[in-house]
Backbone as a chain_set.jsonl record, in Angstrom:
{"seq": "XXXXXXXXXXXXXXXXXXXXXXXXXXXXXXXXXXXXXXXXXXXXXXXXXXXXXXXXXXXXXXXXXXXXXXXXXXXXXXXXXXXXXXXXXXXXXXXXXXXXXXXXX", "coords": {"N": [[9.726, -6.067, -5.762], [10.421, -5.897, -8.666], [11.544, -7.561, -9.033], [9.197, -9.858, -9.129], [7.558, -8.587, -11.22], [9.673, -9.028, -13.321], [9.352, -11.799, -13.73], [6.869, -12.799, -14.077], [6.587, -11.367, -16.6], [8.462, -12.996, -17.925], [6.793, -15.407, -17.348], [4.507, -14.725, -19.05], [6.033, -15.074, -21.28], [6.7, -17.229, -22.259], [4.001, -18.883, -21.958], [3.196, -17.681, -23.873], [5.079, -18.467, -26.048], [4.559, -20.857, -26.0], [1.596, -21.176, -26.504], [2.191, -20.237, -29.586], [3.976, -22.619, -30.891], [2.225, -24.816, -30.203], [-0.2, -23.743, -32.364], [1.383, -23.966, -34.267], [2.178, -26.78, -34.687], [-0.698, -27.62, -34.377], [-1.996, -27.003, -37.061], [-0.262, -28.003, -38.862], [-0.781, -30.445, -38.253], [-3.652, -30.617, -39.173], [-3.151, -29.057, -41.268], [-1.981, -31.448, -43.003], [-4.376, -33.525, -42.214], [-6.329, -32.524, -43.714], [-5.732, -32.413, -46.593], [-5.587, -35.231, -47.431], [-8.393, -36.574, -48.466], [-7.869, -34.711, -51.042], [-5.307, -36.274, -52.045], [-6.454, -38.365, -52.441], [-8.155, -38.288, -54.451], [-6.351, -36.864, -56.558], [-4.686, -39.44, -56.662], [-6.814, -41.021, -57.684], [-7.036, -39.975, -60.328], [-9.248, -38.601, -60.629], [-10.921, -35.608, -61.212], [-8.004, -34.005, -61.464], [-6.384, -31.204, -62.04], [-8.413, -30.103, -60.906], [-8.494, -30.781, -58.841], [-6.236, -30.54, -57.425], [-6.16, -27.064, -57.495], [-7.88, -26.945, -55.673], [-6.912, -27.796, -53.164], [-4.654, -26.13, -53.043], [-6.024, -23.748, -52.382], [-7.184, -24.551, -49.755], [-5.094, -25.282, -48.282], [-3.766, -22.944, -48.131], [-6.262, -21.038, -47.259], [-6.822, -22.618, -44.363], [-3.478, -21.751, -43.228], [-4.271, -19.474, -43.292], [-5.927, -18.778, -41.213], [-4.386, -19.784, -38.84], [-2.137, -18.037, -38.796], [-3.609, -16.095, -37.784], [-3.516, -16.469, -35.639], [-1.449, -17.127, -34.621], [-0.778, -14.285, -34.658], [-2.517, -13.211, -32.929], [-1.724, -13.826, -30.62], [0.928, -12.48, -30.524], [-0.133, -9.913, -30.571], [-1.245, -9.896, -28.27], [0.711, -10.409, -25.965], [2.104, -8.402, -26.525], [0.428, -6.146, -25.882], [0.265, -6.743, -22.868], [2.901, -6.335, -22.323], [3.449, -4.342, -22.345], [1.607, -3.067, -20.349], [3.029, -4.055, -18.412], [5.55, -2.657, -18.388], [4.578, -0.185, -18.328], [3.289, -0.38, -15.371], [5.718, -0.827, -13.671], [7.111, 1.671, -14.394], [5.03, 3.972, -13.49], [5.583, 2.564, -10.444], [8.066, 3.092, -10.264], [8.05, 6.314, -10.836], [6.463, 6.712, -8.665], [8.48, 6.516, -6.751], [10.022, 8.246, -6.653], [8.606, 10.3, -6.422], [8.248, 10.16, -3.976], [10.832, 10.207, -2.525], [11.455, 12.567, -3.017], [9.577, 14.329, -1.679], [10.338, 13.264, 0.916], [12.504, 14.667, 0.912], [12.278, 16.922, 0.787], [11.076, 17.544, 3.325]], "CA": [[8.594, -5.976, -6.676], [10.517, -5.696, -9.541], [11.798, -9.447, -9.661], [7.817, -10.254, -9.803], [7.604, -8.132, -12.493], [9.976, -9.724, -14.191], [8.575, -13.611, -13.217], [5.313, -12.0, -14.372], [7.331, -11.053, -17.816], [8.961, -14.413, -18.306], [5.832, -15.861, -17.333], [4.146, -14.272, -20.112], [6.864, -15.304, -22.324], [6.698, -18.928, -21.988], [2.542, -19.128, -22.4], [2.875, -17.082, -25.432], [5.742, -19.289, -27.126], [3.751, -22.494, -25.932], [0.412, -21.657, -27.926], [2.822, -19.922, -30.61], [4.494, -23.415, -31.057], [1.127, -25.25, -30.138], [-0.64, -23.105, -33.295], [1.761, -24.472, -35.686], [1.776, -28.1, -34.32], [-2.344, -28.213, -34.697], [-1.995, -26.372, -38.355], [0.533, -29.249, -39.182], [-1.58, -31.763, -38.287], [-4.51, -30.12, -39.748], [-3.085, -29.25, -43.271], [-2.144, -32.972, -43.482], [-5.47, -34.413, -42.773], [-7.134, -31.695, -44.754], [-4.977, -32.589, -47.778], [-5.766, -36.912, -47.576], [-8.641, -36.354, -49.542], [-7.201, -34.454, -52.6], [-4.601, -36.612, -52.592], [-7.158, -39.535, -52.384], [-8.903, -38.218, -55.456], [-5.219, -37.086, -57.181], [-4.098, -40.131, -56.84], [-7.763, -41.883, -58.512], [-6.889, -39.708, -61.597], [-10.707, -37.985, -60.729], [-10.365, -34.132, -61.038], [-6.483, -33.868, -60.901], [-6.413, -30.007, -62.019], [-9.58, -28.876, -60.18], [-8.687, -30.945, -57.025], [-4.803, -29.507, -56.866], [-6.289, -25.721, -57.013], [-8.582, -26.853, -54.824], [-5.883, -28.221, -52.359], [-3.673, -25.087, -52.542], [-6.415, -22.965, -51.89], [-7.687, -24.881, -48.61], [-3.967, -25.111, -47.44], [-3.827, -21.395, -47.833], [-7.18, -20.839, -46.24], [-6.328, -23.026, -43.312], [-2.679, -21.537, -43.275], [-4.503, -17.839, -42.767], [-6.007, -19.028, -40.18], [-3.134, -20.155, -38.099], [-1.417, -16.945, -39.001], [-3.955, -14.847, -37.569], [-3.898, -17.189, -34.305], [-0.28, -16.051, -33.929], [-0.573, -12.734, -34.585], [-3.355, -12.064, -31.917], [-1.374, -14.064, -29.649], [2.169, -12.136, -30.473], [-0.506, -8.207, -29.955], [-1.912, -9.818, -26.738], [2.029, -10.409, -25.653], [2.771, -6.704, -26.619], [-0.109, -5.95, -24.95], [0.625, -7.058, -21.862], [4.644, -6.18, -21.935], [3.462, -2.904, -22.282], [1.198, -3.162, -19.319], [3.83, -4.637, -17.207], [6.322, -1.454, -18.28], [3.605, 1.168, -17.501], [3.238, -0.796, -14.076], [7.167, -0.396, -13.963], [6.899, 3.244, -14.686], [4.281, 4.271, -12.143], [6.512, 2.36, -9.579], [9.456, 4.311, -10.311], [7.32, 7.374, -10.201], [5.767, 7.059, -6.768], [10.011, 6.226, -5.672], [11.123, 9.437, -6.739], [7.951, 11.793, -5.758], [8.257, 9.674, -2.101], [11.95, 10.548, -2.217], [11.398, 14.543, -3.387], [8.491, 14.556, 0.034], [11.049, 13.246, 1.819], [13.733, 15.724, 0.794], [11.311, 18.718, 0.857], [10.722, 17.995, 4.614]], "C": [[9.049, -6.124, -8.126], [10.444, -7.335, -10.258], [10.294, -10.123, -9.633], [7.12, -9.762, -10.883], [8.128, -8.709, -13.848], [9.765, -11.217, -14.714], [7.781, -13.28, -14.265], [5.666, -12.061, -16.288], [7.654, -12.476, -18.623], [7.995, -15.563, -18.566], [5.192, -16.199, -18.725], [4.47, -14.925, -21.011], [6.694, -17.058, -23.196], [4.867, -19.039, -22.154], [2.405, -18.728, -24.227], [3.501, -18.01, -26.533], [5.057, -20.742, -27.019], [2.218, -22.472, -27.154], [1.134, -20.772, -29.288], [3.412, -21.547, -31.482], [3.412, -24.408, -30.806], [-0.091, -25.085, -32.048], [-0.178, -23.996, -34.759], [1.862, -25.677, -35.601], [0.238, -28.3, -34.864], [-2.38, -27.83, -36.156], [-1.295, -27.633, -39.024], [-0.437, -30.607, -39.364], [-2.85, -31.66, -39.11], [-4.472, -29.856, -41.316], [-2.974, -30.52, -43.613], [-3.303, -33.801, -43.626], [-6.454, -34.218, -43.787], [-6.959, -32.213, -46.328], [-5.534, -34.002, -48.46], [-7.233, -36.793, -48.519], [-8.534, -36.144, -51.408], [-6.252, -34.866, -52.698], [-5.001, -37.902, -53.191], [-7.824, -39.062, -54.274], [-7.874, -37.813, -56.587], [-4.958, -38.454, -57.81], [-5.424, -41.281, -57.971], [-8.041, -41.837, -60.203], [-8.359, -39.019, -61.619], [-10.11, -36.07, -60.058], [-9.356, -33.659, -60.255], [-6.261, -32.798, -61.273], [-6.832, -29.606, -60.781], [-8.611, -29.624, -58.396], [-6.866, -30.616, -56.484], [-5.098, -27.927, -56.204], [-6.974, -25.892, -56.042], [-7.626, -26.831, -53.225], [-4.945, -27.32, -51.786], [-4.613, -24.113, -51.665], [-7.096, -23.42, -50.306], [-6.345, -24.533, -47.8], [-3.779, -23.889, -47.251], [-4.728, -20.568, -46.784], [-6.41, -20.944, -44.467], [-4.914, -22.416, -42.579], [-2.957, -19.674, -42.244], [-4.881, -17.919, -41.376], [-5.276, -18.775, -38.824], [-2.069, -19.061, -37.586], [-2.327, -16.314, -38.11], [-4.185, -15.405, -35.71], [-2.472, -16.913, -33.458], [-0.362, -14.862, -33.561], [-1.276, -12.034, -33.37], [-2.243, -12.737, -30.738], [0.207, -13.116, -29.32], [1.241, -10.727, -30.088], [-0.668, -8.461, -28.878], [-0.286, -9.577, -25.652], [2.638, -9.031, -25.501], [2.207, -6.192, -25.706], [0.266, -5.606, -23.468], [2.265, -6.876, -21.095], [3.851, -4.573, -21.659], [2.74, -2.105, -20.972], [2.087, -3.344, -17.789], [4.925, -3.365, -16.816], [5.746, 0.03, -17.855], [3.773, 0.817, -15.899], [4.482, 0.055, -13.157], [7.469, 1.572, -13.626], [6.205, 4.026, -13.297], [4.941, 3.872, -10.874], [7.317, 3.341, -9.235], [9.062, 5.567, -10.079], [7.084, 8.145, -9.052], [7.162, 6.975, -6.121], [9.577, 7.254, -5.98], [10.034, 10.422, -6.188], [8.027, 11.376, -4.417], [9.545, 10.377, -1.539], [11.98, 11.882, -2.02], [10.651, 14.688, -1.683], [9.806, 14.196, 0.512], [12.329, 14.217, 2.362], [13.56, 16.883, 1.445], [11.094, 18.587, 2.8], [11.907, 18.048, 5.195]], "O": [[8.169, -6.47, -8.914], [9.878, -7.944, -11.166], [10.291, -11.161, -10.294], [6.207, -10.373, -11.438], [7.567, -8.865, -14.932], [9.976, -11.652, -15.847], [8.148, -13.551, -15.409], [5.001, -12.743, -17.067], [7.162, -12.87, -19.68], [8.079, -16.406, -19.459], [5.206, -17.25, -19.365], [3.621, -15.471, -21.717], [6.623, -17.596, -24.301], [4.84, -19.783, -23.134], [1.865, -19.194, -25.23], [2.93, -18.342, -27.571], [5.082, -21.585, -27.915], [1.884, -23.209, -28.081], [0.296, -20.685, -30.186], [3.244, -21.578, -32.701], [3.79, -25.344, -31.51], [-0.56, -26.036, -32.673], [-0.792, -24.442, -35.729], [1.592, -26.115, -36.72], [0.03, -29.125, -35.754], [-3.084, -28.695, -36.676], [-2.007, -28.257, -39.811], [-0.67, -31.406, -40.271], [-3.135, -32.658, -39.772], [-5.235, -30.183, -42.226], [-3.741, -30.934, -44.482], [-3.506, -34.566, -44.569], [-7.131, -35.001, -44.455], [-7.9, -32.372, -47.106], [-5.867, -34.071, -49.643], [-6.901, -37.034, -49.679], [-8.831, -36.794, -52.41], [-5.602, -34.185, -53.491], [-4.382, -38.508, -54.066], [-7.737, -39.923, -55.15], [-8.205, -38.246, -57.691], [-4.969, -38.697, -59.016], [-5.031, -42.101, -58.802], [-8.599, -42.59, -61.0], [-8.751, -38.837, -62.772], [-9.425, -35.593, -59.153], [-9.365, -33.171, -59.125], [-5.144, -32.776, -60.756], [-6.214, -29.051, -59.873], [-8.298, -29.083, -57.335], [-6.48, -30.511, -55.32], [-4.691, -27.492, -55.127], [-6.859, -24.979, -55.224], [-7.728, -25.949, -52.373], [-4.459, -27.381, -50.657], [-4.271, -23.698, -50.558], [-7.541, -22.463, -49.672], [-6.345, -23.727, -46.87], [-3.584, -23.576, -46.076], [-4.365, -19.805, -45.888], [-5.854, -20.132, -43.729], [-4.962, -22.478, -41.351], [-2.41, -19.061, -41.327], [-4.32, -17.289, -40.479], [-5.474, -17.892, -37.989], [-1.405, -19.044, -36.549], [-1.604, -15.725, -37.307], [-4.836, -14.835, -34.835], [-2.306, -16.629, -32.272], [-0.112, -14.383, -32.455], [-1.012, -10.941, -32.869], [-1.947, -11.919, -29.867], [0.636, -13.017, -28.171], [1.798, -10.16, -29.149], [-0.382, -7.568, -28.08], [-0.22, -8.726, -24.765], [3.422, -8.629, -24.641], [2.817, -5.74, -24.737], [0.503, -4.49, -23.005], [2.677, -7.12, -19.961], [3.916, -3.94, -20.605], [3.048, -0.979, -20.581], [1.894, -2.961, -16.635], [5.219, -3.012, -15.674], [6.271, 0.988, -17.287], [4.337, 1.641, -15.178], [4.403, 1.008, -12.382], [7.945, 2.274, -12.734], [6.809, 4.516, -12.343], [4.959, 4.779, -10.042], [7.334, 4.152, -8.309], [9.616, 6.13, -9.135], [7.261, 9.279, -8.608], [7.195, 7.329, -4.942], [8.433, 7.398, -5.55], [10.447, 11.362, -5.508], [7.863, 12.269, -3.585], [9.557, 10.984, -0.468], [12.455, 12.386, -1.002], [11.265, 15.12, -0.707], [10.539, 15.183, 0.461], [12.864, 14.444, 3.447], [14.206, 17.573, 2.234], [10.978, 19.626, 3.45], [12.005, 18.412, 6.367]]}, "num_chains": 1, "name": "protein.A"}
């Protein structure tokens, strides 16, 4: 049981680093097309201040985003380790009070 526990674990591991590494792939692609614009209007010499702040602050936006698409995915990960070690726990548990009954008789 345990070595499916640990599958189970690894499992986990590998989904989580795929949309972890997925997250920042689509963000990538996403700040770039976001950007083609204000660089379109940069480059025309038409509101080259306003359309820089504008530019940082979308990439930032977009950026939070992304961040907060990790982060639930790195609590759900904890989550779920922590689930797997309770599991774990309770296992080990039921050995040793099975073992004690067994002693006691």
């Amino acid at each position: 049981m345990k070595k499916t526990a640990e599958r189970a674990e690894l499992l986990k591991d590998m989904i989580q680093e795929a949309i972890d590494d997925g997250a920042t792939t689509v963000e990538d692609v996403h700040q770039h097309i976001a950007s083609l614009p204000f660089d379109a209007l940069e480059k025309l010499g038409l509101f080259e201040e306003r359309a820089s702040n504008l530019k940082e602050k979308q990439r930032k936006t977009i950026g939070l985003v992304y961040d907060t698409i990790r982060k639930v995915n790195q609590e759900v990960g904890s989550l779920i380790s922590e689930q797997f070690a309770a599991l774990e726990d309770a296992r080990t548990a039921s050995r040793n009070m099975n073992n004690k009954d067994e002693q006691d008789d």
